[in-house]
C-alpha positions as CSV (number, residue, x, y, z in Angstrom):
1,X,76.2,140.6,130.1
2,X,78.3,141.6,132.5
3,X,82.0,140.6,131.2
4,X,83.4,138.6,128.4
5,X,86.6,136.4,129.0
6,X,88.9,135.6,125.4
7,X,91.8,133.8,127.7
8,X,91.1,130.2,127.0
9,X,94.1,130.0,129.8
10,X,91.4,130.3,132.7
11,X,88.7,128.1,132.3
12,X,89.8,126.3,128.9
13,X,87.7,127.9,126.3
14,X,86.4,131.4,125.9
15,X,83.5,132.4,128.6
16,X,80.9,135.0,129.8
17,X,79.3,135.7,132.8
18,X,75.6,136.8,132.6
19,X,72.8,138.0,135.3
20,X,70.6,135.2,135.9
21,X,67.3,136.7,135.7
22,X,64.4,134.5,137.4
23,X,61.5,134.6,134.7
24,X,59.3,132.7,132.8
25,X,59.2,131.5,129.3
26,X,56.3,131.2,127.0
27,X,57.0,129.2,123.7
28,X,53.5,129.2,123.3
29,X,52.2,132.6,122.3
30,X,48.6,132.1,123.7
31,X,50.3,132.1,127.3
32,X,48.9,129.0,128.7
33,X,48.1,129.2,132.4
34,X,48.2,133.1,132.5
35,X,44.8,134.9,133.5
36,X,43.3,137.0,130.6
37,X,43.9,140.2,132.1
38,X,47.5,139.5,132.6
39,X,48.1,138.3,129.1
40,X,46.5,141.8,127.9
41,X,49.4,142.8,130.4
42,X,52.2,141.1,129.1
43,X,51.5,141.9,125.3
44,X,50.9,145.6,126.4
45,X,54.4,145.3,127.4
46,X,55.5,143.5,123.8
47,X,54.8,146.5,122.4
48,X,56.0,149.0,125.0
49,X,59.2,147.4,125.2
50,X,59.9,147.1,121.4
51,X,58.5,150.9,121.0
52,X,61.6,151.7,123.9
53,X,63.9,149.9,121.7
54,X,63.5,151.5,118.9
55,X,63.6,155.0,120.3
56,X,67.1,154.7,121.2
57,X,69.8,156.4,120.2
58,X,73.2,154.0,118.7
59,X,75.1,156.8,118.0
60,X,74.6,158.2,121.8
61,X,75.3,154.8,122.8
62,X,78.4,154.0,121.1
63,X,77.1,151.5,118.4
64,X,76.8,154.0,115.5
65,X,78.4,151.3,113.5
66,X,76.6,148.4,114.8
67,X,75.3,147.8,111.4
68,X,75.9,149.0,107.7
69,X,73.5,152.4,107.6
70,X,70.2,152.7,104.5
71,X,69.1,150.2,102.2
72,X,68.0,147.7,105.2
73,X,65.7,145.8,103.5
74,X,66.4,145.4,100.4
75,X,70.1,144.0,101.1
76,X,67.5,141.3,103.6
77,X,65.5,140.8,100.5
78,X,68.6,139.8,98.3
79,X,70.0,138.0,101.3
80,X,67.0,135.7,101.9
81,X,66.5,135.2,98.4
82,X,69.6,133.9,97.9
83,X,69.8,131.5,101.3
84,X,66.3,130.3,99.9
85,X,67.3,129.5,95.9
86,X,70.8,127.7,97.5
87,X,68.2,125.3,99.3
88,X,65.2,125.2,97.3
89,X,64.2,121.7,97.0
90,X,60.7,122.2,94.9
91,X,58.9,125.2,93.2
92,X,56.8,127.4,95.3
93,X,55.0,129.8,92.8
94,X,54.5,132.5,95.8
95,X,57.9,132.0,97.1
96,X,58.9,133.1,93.1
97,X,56.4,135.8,93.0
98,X,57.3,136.9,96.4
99,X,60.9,137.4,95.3
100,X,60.3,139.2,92.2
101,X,57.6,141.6,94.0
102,X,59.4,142.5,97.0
103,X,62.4,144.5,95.6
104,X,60.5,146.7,93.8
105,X,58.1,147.6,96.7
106,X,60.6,148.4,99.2
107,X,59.7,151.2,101.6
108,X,61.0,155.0,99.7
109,X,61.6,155.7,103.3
110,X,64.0,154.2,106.2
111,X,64.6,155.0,109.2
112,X,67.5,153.6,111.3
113,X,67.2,152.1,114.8
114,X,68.2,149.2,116.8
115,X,66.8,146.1,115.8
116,X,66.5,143.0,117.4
117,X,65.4,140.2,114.4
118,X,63.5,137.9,116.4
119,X,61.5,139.9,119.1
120,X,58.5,137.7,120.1
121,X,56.9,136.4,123.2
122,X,59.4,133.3,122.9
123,X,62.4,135.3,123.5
124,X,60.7,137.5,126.6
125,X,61.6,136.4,129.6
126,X,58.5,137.4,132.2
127,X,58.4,138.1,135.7
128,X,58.0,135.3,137.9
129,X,54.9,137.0,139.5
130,X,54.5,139.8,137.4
131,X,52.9,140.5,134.1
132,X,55.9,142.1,133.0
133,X,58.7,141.7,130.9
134,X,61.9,141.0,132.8
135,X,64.5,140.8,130.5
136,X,64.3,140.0,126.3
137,X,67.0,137.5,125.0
138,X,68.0,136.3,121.6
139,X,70.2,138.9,120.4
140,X,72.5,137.2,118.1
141,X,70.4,138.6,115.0
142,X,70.1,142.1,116.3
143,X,71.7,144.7,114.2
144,X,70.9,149.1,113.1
145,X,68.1,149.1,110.5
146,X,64.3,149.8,109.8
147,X,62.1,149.4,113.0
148,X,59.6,148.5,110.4
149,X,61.4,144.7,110.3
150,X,61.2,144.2,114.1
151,X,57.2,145.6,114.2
152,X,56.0,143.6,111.0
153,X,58.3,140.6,112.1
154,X,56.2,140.7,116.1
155,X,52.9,141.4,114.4
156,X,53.1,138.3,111.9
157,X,52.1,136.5,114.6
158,X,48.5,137.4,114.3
159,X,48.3,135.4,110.5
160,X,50.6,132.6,111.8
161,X,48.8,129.3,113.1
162,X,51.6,127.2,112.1
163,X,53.7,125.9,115.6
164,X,52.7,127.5,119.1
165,X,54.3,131.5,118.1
166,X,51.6,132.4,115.7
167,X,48.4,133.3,116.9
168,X,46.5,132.7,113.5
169,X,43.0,131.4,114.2
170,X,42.7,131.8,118.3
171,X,40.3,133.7,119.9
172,X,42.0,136.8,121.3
173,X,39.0,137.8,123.0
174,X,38.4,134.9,125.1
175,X,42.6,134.9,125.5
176,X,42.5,138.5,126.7
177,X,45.3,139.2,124.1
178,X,45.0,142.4,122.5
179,X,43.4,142.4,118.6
180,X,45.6,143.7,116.0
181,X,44.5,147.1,115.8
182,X,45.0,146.9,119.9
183,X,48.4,146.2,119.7
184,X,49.6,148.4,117.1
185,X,48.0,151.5,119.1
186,X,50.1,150.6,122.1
187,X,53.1,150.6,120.0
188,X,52.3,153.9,118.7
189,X,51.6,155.2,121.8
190,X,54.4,154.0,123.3
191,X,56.8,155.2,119.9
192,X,55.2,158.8,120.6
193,X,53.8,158.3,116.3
194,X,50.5,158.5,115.1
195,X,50.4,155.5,112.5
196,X,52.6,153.0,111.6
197,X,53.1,153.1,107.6
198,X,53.9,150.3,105.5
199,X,53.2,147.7,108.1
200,X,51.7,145.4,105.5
201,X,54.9,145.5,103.3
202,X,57.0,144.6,106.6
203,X,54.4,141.7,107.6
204,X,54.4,140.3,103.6
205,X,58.3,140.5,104.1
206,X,59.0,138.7,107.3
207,X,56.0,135.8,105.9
208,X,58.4,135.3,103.0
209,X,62.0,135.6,105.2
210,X,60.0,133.2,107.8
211,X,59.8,131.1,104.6
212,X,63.5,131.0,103.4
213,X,64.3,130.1,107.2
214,X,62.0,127.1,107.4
215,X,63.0,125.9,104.0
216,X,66.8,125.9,105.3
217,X,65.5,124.0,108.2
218,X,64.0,121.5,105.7
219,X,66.6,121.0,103.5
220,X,69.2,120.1,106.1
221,X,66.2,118.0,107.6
222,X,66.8,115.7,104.0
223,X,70.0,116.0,104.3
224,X,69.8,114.5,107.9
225,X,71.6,117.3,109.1
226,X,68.9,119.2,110.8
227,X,68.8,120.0,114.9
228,X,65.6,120.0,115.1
229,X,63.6,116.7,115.0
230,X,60.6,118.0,113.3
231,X,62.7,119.6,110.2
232,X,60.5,117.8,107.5
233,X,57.6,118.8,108.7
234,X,58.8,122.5,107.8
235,X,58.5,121.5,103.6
236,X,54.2,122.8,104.1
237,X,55.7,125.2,106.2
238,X,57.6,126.9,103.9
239,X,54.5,127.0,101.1
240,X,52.1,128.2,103.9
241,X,54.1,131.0,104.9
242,X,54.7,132.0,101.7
243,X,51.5,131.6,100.3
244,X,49.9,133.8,103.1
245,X,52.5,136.1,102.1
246,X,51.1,136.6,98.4
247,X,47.7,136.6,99.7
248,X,48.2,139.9,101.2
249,X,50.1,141.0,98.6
250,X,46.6,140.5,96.0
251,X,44.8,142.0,98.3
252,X,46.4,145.1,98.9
């Protein structure tokens, strides 16, 4: 961003002028067309980049009050709860379990950072040439809270298989992407931590607020008022997501 423009007396409506940044975009998490070694690359900077996000300071940076400060996941628990039961359209026992359990295994601890809500290959724009991250995009969800939310929301991608962002069921190996274990190491290494605690709550958590997402999608899909022109095919959606959700939560 480079300026923002609230006279609609210049150009007729409110503007802003960007940087173009010349880039690629991968929808598809497995990176079609990219050599293994430069996907390890790429997702080697995923986790670097995220790990110099959250390091940052908002209160050195002016944006202290960029978001309301403790309690970040429960008020996105009540939130997502609530934008699911105003569109809920059929009983999903694990979506109802999900929303009783969650609340009452919140993290004791928070910590407060920048967070983007939506970091994922998708919104990465890489180098033309190299495996690199040139710019990340996306930021209209971005607010201070847990870094937890961003990690867990990233790392769902290994038990998604639904759509082209999950890499649920894929061979990693023959991809060259790095395995779970992998990636979270570069994060930490990255962060400066040792371990990452609680990642499982912050996976089971995004799972179920992936799932109140999808079932707005399908419910305005009905309602014929959907953007997207595969909404209904988001009603399985919405039960898979949340029934892998539950699944880790039995088995932890």
């Amino acid at each position: 961003m480079r300026c923002l423009c609230m006279d609609k007396g210049v150009i007729g409506a409110n503007f802003y002028v960007m940087d173009y940044v010349p880039s690629r975009i991968f929808a598809d998490a497995s990176l079609p067309g990219v050599e293994p070694e430069h996907r390890k690359l790429i997702y080697s900077e995923l986790a670097r980049n995220l790990a110099a996000l959250h390091s940052l300071d908002p209160r050195s940076l002016g944006i202290g009050d960029f978001g309301r400060a403790g309690n970040y996941f429960s008020r996105q628990i009540s939130r997502w709860a609530r934008q699911y039961r105003a569109t809920e359209t059929e009983t999903i026992t694990s979506m109802d379990k999900l929303i009783n359990w969650l609340p009452d295994n919140v993290p004791a601890t928070e910590k407060m950072a920048v967070v983007h809500g939506d970091y994922r290959i998708g919104n990465c724009l890489i180098d033309p040439i190299e495996p690199a991250i040139a710019a990340v995009i996306d930021w209209e969800l971005s607010t201070l809270g847990d870094p937890l939310a961003d990690l867990g929301y990233v790392y769902q991608m290994y038990y998604i298989s639904t759509f082209e962002f999950g890499l649920g069921g894929k061979s990693l190996e023959q991809l060259g992407i790095p395995s779970q274990e992998e990636f979270i190491w570069e994060y930490c290494q990255h962060a400066g931590i040792d371990r990452v605690d609680n990642l499982q709550f912050s996976v089971i958590y995004n799972l179920f607020r992936l799932a109140g997402i999808s079932q707005g999608v399908y419910k305005r899909g009905l309602e014929g008022n959907a953007s997207s022109e595969i909404a209904l095919t988001f009603r399985e959606v919405v039960r898979d997501y949340a029934d892998t959700a539950w699944n880790m939560v039995e088995a932890l």
